[in-house]
MMTF fields as JSON, N, C-alpha, C and O atoms, coordinates in Angstrom:
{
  "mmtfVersion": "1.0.0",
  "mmtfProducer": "UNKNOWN",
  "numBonds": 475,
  "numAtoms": 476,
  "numGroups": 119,
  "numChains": 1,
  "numModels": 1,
  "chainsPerModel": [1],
  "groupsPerChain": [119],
  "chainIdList": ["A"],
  "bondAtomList": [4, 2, 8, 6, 12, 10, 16, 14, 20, 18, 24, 22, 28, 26, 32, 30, 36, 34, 40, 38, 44, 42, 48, 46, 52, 50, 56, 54, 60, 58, 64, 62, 68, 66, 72, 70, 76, 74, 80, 78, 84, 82, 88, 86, 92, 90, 96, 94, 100, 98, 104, 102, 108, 106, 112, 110, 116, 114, 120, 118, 124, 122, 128, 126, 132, 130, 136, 134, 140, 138, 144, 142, 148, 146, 152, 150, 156, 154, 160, 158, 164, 162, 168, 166, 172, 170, 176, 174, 180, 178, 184, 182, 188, 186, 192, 190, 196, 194, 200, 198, 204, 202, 208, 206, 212, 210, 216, 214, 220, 218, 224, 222, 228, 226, 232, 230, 236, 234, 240, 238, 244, 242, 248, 246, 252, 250, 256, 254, 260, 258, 264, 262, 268, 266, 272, 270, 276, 274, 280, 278, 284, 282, 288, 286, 292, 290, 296, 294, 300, 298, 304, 302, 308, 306, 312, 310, 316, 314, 320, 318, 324, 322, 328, 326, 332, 330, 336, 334, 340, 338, 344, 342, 348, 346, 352, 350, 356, 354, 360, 358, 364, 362, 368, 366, 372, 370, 376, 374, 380, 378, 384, 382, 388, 386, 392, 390, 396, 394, 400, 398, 404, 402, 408, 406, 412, 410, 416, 414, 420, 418, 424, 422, 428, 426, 432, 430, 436, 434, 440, 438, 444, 442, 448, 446, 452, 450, 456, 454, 460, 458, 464, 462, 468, 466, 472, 470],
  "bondOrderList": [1, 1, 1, 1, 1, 1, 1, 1, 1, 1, 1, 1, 1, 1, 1, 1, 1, 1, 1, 1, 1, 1, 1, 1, 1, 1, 1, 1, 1, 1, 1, 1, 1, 1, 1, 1, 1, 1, 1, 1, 1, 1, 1, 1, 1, 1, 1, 1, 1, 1, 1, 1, 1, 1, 1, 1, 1, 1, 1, 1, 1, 1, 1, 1, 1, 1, 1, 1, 1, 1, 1, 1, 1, 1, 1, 1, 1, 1, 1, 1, 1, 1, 1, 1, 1, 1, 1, 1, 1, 1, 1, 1, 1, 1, 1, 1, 1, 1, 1, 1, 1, 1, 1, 1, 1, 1, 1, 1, 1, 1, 1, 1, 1, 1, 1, 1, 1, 1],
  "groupList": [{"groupName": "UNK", "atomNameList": ["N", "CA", "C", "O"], "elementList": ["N", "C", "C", "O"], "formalChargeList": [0, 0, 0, 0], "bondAtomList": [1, 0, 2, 1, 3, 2], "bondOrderList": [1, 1, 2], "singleLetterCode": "X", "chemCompType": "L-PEPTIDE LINKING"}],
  "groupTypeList": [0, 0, 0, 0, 0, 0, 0, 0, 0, 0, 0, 0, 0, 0, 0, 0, 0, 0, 0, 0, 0, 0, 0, 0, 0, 0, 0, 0, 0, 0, 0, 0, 0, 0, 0, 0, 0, 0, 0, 0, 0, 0, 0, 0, 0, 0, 0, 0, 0, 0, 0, 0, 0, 0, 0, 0, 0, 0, 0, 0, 0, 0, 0, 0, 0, 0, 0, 0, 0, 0, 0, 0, 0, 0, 0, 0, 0, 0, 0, 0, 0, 0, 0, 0, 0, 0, 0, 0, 0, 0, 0, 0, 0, 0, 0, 0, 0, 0, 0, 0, 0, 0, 0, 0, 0, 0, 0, 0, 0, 0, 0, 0, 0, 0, 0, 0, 0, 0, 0],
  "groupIdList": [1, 2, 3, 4, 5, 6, 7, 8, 9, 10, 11, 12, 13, 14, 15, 16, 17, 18, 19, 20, 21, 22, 23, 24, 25, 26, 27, 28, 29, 30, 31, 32, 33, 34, 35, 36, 37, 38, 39, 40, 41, 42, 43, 44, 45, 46, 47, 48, 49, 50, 51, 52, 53, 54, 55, 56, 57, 58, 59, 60, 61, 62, 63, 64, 65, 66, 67, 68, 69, 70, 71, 72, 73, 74, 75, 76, 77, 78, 79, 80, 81, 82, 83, 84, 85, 86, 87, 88, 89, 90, 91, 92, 93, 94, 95, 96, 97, 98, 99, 100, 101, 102, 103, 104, 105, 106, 107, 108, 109, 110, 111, 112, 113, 114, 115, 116, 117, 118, 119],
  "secStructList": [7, 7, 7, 7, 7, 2, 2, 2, 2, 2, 1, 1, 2, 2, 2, 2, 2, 2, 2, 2, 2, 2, 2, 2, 2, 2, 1, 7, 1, 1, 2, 2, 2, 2, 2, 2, 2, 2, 2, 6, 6, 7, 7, 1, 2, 2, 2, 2, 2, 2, 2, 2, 7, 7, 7, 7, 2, 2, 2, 2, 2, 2, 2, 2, 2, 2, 2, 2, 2, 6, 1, 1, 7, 3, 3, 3, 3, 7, 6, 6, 7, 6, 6, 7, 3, 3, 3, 3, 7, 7, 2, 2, 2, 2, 2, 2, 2, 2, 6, 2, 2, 2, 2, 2, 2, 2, 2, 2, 2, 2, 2, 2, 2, 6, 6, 7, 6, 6, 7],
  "xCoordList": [27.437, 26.447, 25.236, 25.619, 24.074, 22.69, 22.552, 22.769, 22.113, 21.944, 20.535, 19.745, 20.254, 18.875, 17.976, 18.345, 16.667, 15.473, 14.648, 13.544, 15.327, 14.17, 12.578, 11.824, 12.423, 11.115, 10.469, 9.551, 10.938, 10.269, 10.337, 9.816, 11.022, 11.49, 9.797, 9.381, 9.346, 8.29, 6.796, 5.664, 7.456, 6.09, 6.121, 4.971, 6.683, 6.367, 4.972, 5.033, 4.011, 3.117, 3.168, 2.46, 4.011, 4.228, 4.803, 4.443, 5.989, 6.499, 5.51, 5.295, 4.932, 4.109, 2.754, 2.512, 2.035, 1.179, 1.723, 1.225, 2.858, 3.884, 3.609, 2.81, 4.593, 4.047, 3.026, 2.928, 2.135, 0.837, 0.29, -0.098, 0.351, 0.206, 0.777, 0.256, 2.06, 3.112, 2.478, 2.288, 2.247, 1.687, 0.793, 0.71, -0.062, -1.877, -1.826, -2.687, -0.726, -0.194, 0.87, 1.023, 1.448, 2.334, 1.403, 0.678, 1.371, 0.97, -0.219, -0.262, -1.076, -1.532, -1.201, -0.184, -2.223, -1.556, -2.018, -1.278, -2.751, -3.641, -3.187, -3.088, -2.981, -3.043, -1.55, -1.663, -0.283, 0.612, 0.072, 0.034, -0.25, -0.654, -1.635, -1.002, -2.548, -3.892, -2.799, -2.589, -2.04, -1.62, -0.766, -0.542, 0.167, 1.306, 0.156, 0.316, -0.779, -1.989, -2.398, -2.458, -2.693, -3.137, -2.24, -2.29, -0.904, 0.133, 0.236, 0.814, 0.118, 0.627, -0.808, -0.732, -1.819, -2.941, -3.98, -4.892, -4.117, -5.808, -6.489, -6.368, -7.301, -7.724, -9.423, -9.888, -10.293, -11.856, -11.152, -10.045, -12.11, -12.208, -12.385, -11.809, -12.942, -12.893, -11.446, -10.908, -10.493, -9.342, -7.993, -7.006, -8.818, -8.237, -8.154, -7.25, -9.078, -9.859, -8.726, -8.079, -9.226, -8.685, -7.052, -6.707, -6.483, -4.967, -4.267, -3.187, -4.898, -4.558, -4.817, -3.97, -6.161, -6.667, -7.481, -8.572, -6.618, -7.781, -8.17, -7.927, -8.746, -9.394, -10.919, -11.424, -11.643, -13.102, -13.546, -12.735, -14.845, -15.05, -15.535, -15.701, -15.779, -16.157, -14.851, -14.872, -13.395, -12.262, -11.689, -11.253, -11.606, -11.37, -11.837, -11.051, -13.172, -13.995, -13.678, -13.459, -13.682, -12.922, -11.521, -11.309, -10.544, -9.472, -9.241, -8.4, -9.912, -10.207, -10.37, -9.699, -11.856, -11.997, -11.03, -11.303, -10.09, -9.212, -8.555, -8.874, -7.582, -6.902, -7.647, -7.529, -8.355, -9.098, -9.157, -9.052, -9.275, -9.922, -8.691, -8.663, -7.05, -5.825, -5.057, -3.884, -5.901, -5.782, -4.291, -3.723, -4.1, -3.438, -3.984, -3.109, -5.229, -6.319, -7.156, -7.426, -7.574, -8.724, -9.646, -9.12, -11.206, -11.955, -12.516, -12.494, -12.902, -13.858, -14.325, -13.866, -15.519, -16.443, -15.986, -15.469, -16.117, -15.702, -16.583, -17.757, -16.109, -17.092, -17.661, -18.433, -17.167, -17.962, -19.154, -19.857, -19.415, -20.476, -20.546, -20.31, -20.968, -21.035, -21.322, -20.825, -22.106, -21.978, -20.915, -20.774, -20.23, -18.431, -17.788, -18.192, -16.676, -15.652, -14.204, -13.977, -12.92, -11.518, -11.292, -11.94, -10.099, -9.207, -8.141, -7.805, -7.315, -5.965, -5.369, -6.028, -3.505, -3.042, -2.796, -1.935, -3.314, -2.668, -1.689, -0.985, -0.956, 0.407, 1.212, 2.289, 0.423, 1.227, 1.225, 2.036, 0.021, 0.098, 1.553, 2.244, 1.641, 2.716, 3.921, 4.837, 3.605, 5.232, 5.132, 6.236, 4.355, 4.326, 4.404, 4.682, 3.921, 4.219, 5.601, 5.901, 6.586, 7.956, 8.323, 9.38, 7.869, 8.952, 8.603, 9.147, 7.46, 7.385, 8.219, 8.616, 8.234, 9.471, 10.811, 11.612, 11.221, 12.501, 12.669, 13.779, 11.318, 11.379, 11.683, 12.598, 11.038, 11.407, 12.258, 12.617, 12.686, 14.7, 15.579, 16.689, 15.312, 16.288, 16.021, 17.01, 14.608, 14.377, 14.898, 15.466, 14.731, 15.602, 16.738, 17.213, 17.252, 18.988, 19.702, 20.625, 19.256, 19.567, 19.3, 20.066, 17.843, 17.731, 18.226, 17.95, 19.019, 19.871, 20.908, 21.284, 21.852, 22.753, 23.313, 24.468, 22.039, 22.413, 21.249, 20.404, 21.338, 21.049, 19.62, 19.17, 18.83, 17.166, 16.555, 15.67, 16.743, 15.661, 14.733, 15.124, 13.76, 12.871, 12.323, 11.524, 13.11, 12.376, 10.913, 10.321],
  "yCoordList": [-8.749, -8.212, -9.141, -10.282, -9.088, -9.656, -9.765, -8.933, -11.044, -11.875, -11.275, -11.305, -10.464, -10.379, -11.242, -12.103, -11.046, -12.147, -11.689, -11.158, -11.957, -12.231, -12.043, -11.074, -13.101, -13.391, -12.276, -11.574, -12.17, -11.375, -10.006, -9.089, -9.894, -8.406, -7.899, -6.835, -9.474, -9.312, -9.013, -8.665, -9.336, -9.559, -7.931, -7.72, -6.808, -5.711, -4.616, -4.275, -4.243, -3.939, -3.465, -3.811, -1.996, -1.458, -1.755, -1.191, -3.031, -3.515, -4.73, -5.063, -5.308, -6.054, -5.104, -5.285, -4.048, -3.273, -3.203, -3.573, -2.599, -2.001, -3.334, -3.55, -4.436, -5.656, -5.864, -6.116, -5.823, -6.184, -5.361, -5.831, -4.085, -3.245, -3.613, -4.215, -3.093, -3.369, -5.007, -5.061, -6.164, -7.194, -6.907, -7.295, -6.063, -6.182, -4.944, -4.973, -3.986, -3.382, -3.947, -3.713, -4.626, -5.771, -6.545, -6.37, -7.591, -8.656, -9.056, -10.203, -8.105, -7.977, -7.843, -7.213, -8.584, -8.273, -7.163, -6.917, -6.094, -4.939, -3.685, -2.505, -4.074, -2.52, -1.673, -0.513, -2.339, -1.617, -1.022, 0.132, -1.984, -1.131, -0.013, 1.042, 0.142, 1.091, 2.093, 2.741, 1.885, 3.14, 3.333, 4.526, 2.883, 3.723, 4.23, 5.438, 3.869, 4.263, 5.823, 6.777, 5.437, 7.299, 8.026, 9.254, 7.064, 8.729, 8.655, 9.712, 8.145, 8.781, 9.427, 9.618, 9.813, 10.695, 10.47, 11.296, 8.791, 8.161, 8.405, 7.649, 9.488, 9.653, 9.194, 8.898, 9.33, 8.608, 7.172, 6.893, 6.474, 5.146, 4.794, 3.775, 5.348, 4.421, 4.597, 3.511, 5.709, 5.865, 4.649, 4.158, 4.521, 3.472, 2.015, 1.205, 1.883, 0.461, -0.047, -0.971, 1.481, 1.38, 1.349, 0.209, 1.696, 2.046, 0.452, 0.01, -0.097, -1.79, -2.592, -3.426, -2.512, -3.322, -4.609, -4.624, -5.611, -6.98, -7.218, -8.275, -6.331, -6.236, -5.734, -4.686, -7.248, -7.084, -5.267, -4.562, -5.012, -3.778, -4.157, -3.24, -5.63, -5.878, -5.96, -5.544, -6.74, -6.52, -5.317, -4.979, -4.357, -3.083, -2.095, -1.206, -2.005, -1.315, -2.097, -1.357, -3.836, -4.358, -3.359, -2.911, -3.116, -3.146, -1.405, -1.054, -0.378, 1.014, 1.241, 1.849, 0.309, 0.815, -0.227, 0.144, -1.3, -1.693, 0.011, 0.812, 0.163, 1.364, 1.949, 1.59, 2.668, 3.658, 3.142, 3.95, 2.192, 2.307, 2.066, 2.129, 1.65, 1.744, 3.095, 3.279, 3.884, 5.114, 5.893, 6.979, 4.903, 5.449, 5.908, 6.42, 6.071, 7.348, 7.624, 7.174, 8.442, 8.925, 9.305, 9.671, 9.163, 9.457, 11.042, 11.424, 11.896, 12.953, 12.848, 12.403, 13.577, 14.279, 15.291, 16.324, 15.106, 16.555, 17.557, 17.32, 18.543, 19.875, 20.463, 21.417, 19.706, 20.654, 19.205, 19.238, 18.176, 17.398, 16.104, 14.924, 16.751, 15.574, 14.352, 13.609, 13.732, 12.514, 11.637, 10.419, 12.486, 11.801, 11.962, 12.463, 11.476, 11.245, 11.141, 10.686, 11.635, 11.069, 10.393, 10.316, 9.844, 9.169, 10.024, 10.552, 10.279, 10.547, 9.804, 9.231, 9.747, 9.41, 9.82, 10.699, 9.497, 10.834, 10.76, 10.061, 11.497, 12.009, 10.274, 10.056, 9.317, 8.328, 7.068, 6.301, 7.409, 6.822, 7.069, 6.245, 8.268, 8.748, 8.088, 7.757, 7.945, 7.58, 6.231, 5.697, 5.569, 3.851, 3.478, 2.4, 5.25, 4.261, 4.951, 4.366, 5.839, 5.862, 4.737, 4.489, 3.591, 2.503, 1.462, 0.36, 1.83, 0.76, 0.783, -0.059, 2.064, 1.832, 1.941, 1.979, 2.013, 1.506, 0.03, -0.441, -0.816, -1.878, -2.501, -3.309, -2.143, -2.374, -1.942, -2.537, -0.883, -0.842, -1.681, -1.987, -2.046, -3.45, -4.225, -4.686, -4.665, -6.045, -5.937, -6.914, -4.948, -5.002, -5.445, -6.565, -4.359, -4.444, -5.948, -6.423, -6.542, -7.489, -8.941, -9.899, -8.715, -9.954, -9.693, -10.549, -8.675, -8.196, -8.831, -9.716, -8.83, -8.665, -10.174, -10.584, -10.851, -12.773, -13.345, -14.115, -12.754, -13.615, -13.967, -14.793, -13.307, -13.446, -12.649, -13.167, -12.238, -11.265, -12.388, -13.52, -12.016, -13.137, -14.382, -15.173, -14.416, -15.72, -15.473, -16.429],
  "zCoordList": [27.441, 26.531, 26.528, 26.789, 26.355, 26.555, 25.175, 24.295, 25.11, 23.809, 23.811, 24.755, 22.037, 21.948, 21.341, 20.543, 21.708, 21.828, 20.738, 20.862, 19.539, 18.175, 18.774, 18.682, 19.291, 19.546, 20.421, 19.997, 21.512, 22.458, 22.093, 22.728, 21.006, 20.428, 19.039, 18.58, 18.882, 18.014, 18.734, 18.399, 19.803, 20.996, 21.137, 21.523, 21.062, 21.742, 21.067, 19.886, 21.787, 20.509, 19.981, 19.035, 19.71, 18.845, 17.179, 16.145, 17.402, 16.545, 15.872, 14.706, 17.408, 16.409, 15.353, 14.16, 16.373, 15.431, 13.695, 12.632, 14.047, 12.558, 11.93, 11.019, 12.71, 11.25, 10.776, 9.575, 11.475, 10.969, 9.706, 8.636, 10.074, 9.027, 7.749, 6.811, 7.897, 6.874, 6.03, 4.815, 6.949, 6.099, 5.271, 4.106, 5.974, 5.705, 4.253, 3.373, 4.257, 2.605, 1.611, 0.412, 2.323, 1.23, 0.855, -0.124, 1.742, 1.973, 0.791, 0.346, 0.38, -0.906, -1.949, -2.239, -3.084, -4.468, -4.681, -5.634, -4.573, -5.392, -4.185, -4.524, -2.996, -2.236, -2.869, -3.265, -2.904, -3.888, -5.243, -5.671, -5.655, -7.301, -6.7, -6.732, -6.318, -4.993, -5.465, -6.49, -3.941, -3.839, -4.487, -4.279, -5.412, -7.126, -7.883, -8.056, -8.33, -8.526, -8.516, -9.292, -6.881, -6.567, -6.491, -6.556, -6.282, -6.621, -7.535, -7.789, -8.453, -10.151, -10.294, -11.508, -10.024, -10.345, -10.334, -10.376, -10.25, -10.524, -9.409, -8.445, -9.375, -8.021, -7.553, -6.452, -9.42, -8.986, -9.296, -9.757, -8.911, -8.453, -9.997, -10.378, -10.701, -12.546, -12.636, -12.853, -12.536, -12.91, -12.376, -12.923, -10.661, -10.181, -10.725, -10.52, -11.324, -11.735, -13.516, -14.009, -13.807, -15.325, -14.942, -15.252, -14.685, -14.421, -13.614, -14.004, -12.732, -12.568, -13.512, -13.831, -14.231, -15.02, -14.369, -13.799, -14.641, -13.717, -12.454, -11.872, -11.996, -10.821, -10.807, -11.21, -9.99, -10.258, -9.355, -8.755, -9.542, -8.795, -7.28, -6.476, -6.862, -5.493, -4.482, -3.324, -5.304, -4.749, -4.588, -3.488, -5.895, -5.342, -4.68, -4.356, -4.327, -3.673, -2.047, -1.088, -1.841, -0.342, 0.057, 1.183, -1.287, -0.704, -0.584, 0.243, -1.329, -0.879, 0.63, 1.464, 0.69, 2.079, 3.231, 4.373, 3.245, 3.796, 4.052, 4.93, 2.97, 2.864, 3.539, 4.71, 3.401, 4.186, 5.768, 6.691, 5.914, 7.379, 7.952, 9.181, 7.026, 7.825, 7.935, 8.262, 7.621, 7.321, 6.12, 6.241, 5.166, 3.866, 2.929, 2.23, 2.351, 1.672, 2.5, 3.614, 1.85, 2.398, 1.064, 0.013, 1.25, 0.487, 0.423, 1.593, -0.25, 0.311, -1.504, -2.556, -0.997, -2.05, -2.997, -2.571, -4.096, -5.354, -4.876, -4.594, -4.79, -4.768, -5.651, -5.556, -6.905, -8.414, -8.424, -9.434, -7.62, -7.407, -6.445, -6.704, -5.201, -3.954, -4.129, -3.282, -5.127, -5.834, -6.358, -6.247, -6.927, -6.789, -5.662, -4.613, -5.949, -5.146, -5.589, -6.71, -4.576, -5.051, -3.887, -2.843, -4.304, -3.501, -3.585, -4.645, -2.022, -1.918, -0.934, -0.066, -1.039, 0.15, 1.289, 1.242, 2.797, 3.213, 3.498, 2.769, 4.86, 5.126, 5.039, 4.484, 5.677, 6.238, 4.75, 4.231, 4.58, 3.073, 2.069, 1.471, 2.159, 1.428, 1.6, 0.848, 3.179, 3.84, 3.668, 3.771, 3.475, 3.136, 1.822, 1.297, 1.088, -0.466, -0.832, -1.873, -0.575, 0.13, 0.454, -0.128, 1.338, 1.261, 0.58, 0.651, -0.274, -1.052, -2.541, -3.347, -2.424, -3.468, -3.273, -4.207, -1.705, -1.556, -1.151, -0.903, -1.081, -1.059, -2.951, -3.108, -3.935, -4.594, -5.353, -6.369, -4.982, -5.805, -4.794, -5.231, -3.69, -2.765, -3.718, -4.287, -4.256, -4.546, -6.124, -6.612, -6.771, -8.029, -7.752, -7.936, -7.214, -7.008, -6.498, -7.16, -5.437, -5.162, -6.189, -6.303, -6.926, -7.7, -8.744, -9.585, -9.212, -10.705, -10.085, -10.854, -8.642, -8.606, -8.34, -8.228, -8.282, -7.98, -8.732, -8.276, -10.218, -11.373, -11.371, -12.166, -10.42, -10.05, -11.46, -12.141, -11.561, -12.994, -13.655, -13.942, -13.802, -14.852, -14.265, -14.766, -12.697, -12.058, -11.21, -10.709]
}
């Protein structure tokens, strides 16, 4: 049997692409809250703002268009006035904020289950 290679297994681009991603939406403090955010409904950008709370409007407006340009929302225009705007997630957004909350029922479950809570 062929001993597998951690390393060279990180080197492939696809897997490395995926990490990167996956970092570049963890890996933040605000792009999780972002996107629990727009799925629970906050879809203009005041709604976004108000619903995190301490987050200046130059960081959240950086980390929108992050999102956006990794393609997990997308912006378009209101039609009752092209001057606004929403935010949604799209298809893949969805599917990332899907494991972000099976990342955090692991991370419940496991830090309930070896006395982690509260640390």
């Amino acid at each position: 049997m062929e001993e597998f290679d951690a390393y060279r297994a990180f080197e492939e681009p696809e897997l490395e692409h995926g990490l990167k991603l996956m970092e570049s939406v963890i890996g933040g403090r605000w792009n999780p809250m972002i996107l629990f955010s727009i799925e629970h409904g906050a879809s203009r950008y005041t709604d976004i703002r108000n619903s995190i709370g301490h987050i200046s409007d130059t960081e959240l407006q950086r980390k929108l268009n992050s999102l956006i340009q990794s393609g997990l929302i997308m912006k378009s225009a209101l039609e009752e006035d092209a001057r606004k705007s929403e935010y949604q997630l799209t298809f893949f957004g969805k599917d990332i904020t899907h494991i972000l909350h099976h990342i955090m029922e692991i991370s419940l479950k496991h830090s309930t289950l070896n006395g982690l809570m509260g640390v």
